[in-house]
C-alpha positions in Angstrom: -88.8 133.4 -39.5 -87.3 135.3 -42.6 -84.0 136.9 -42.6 -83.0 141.0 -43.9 -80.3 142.3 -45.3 -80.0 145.8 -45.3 -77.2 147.3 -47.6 -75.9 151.0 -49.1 -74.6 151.6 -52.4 -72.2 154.9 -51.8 -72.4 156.0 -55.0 -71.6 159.6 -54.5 -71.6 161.9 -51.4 -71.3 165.6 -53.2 -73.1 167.4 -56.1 -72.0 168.1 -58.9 -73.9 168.0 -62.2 -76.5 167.5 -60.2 -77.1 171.1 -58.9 -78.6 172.0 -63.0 -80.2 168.6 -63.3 -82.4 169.0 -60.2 -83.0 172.4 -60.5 -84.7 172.4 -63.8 -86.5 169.0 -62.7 -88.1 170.6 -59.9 -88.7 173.6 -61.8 -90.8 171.2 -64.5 -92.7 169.6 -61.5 -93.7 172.9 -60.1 -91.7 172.2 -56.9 -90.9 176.1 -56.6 -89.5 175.3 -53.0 -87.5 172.6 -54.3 -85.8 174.5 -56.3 -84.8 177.3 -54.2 -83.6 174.8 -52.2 -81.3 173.7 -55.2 -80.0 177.2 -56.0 -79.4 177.4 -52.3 -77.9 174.1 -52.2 -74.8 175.5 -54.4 -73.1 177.2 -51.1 -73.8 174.4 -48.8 -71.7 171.1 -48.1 -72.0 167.3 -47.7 -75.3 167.3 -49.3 -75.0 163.7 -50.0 -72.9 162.4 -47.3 -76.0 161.3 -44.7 -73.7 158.9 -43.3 -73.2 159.6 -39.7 -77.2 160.3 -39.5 -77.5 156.9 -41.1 -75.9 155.1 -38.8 -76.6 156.7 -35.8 -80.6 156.0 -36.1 -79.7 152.4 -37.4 -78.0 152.2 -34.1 -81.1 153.2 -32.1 -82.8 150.9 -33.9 -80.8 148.2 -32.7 -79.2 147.2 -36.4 -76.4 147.3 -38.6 -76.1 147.1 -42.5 -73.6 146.9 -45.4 -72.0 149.5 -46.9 -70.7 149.2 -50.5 -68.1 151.7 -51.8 -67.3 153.0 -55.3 -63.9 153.3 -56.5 -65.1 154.5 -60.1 -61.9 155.3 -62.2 -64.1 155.5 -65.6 -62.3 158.9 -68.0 -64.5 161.9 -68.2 -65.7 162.6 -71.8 -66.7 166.6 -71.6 -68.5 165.8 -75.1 -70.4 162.7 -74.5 -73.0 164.0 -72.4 -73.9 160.4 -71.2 -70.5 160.0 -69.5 -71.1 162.6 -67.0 -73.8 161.0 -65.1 -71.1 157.5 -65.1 -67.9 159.9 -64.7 -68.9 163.1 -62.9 -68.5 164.2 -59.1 -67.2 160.6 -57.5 -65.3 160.5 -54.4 -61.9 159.6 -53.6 -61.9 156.4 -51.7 -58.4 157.2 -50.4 -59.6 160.7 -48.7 -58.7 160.8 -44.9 -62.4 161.5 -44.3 -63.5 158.7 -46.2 -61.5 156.6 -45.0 -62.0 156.7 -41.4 -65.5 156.5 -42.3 -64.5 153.2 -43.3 -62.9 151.9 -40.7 -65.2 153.4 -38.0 -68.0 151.2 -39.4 -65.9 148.0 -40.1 -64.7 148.5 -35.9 -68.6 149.1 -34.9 -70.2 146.2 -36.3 -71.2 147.5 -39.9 -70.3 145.7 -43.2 -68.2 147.0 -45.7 -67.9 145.8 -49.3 -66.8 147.0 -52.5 -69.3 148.7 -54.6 -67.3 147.5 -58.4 -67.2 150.3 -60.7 -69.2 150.5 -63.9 -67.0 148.6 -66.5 -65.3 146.7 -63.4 -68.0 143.7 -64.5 -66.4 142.7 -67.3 -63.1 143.2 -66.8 -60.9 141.2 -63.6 -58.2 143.6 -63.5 -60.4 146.7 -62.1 -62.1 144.4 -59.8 -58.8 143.2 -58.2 -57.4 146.9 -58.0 -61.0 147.8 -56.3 -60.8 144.4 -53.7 -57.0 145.6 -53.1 -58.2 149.0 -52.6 -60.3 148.6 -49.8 -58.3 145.8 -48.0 -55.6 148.9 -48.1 -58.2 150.7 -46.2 -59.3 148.4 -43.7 -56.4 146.4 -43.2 -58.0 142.8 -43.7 -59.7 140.8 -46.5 -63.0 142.1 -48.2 -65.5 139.5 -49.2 -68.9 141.1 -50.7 -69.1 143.1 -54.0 -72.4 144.1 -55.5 -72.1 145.8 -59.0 -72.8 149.4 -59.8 -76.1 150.0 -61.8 -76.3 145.7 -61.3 -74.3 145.1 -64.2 -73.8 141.9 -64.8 -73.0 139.1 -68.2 -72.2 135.7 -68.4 -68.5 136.2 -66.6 -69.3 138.5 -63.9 -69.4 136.1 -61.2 -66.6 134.0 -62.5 -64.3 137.4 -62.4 -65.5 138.1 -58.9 -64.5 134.4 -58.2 -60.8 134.9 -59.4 -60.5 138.0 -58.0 -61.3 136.7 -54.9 -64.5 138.1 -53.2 -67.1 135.2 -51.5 -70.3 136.8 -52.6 -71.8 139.1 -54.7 -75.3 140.6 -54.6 -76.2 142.3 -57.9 -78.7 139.8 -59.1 -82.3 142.0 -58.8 -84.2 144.0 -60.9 -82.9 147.5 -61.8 -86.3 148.7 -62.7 -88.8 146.7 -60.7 -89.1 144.9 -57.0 -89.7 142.0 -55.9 -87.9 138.3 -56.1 -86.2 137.9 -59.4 -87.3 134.1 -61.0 -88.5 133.5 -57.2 -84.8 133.2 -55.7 -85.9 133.3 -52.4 -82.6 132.6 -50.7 -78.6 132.9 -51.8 -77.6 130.5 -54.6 -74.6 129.2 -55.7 -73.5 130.8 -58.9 -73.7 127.9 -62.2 -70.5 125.7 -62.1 -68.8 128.1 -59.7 -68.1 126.2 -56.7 -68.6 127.6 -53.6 -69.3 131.0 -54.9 -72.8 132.5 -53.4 -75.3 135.1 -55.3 -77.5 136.9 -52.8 -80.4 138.5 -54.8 -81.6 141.8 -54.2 -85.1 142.3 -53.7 -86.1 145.9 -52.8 -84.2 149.0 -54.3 -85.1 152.7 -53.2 -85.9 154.2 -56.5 -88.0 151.3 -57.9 -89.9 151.2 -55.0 -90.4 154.9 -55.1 -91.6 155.3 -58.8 -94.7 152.4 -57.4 -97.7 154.4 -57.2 -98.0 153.1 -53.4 -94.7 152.6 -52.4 -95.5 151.5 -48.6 -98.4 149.4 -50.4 -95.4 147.5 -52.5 -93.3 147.0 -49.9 -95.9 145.2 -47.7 -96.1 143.1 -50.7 -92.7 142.0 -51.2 -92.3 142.0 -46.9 -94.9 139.7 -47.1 -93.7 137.4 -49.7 -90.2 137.2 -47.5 -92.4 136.4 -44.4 -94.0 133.5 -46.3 -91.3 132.0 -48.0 -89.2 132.1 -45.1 -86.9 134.4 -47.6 -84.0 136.4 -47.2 -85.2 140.3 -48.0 -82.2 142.0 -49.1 -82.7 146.0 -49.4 -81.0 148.5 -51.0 -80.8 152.1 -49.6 -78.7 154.9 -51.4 -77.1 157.2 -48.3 -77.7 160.3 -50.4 -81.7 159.6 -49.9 -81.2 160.2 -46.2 -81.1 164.0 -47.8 -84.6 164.7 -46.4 -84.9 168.2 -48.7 -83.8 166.4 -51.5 -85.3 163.1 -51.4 -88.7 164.0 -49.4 -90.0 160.5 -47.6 -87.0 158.1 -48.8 -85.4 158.2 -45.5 -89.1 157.5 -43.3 -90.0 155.1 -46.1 -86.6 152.7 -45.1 -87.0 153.4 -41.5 -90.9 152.5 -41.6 -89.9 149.1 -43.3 -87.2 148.3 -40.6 -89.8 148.9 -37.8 -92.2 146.7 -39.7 -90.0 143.8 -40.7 -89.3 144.0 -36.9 -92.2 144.0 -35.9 -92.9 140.5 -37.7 -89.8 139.1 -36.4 -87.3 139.2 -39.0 -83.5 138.2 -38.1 -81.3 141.2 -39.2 -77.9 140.0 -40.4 -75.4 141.9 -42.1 -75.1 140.2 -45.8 -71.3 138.7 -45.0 -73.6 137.2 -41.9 -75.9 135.5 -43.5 -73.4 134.4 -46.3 -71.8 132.3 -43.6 -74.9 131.2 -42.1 -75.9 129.6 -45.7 -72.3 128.0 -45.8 -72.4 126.8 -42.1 -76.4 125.2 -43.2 -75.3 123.4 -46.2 -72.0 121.5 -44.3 
């Protein structure tokens, strides 16, 4: 028996910058539907939001995931053309619409953690504001964290310890798949008692750039299976965005079905976090 994870960064859920960026990427791949879809794009809505379509075919699938939220707070440079794509078009955690989003998955059996924001790994202060945040929103304690872009240094997880949160899962690759140095299961984190690290294993992107996607993700599914592993994947909602993101969204459903099909145990990751503590009493 192996175990799965299945998680959501939220990084954004409107365009922005992004209307140009794709345009002129599809226009360079000769996708000359894609990019009337793009110019098209600019008078439609909620092109990233996916949500309510993500959960409502995880529920006839019989499973629930964890969603991680950004609060980013980082300044907009106009002039430093690298800060837009850190900066630009992120949502308001607080907005009514947002938040009931929240709460209407914590209520129906989803996980919801905080996604910390891109300098938030280095520095306690914005990851306490960003735990206090949500716990405004939902009204109880938040335990899981998982760092945007998997930023991480030598005091991440000692921060995330002080500021309270139980787990974190930001240790995978950013630019590969697969089990980074073989962790198979959660760890605790070096001379941090008691605090767990749940690696990530399979990210949507990486996966995506493999020149066989379904091919690699047998792979790593099958290296779970053997071990006896916990397969933690991560699934941007704005890939659900079937004219943006052709095949993303069948990809993730395809390797639900088969890691059901071979018996996996689906646990949200707070789940399986007290599952590992509950093992090693």
């Amino acid at each position: 028996m192996f175990y799965v994870c299945l998680t959501h960064d939220v990084d954004r859920l409107h365009k922005t910058y992004q209307y140009f960026s794709h345009f002129v990427r599809s226009l360079l791949q000769g996708r000359l539907t894609s990019a009337g879809y793009q110019l098209k794009s600019v008078f439609l809505k909620d092109h990233y939001w996916c949500l309510e379509q993500l959960i409502e075919e995880e529920k006839k699938l019989g499973i629930t995931s964890t969603f991680y939220f950004l609060n980013e707070t980082l300044p907009f440079r106009p002039f430093y053309l690298p800060n837009w794509r850190l900066s630009v078009g992120y949502y308001n955690i607080f907005d009514v619409r947002i938040q009931e989003f929240i709460r209407y998955l914590d209520t129906n059996g989803w996980e919801v953690g905080v996604h910390g924001s891109y300098h938030s790994y280095k520095d306690q202060s914005l990851l306490v504001k960003e735990k206090k945040d949500m716990e405004k929103i939902l009204g109880h304690p938040v335990n899981g964290i998982r760092q945007h872009f998997l930023n991480l240094n030598e005091d991440t997880w000692k921060l995330q310890k002080a500021a309270e949160f139980q787990y974190d899962t930001s240790y995978g690759y950013t630019n590969d798949i697969g089990f980074k140095g073989k962790k198979y299961h959660a760890f605790y984190a070096e001379q941090l008692e008691d605090y767990l690290i749940v690696p990530l294993a399979l990210m949507d992107f990486c996966l995506m750039a493999k020149p066989d996607p379904w091919k690699a993700a047998m792979e790593v599914i099958g290296e779970a299976e053997t071990n006896k592993a916990c397969l933690v994947i991560n699934w941007h909602q704005r890939l659900f965005n079937e004219k943006e993101f052709p095949g993303y969204g069948d990809l993730y459903y395809r390797i639900v079905k088969e890691c059901q099909k071979r018996k996996a145990t689906f646990l949200n990751v707070d789940q399986y976090v007290e599952q590992i503590r509950r093992d090693c009493i």
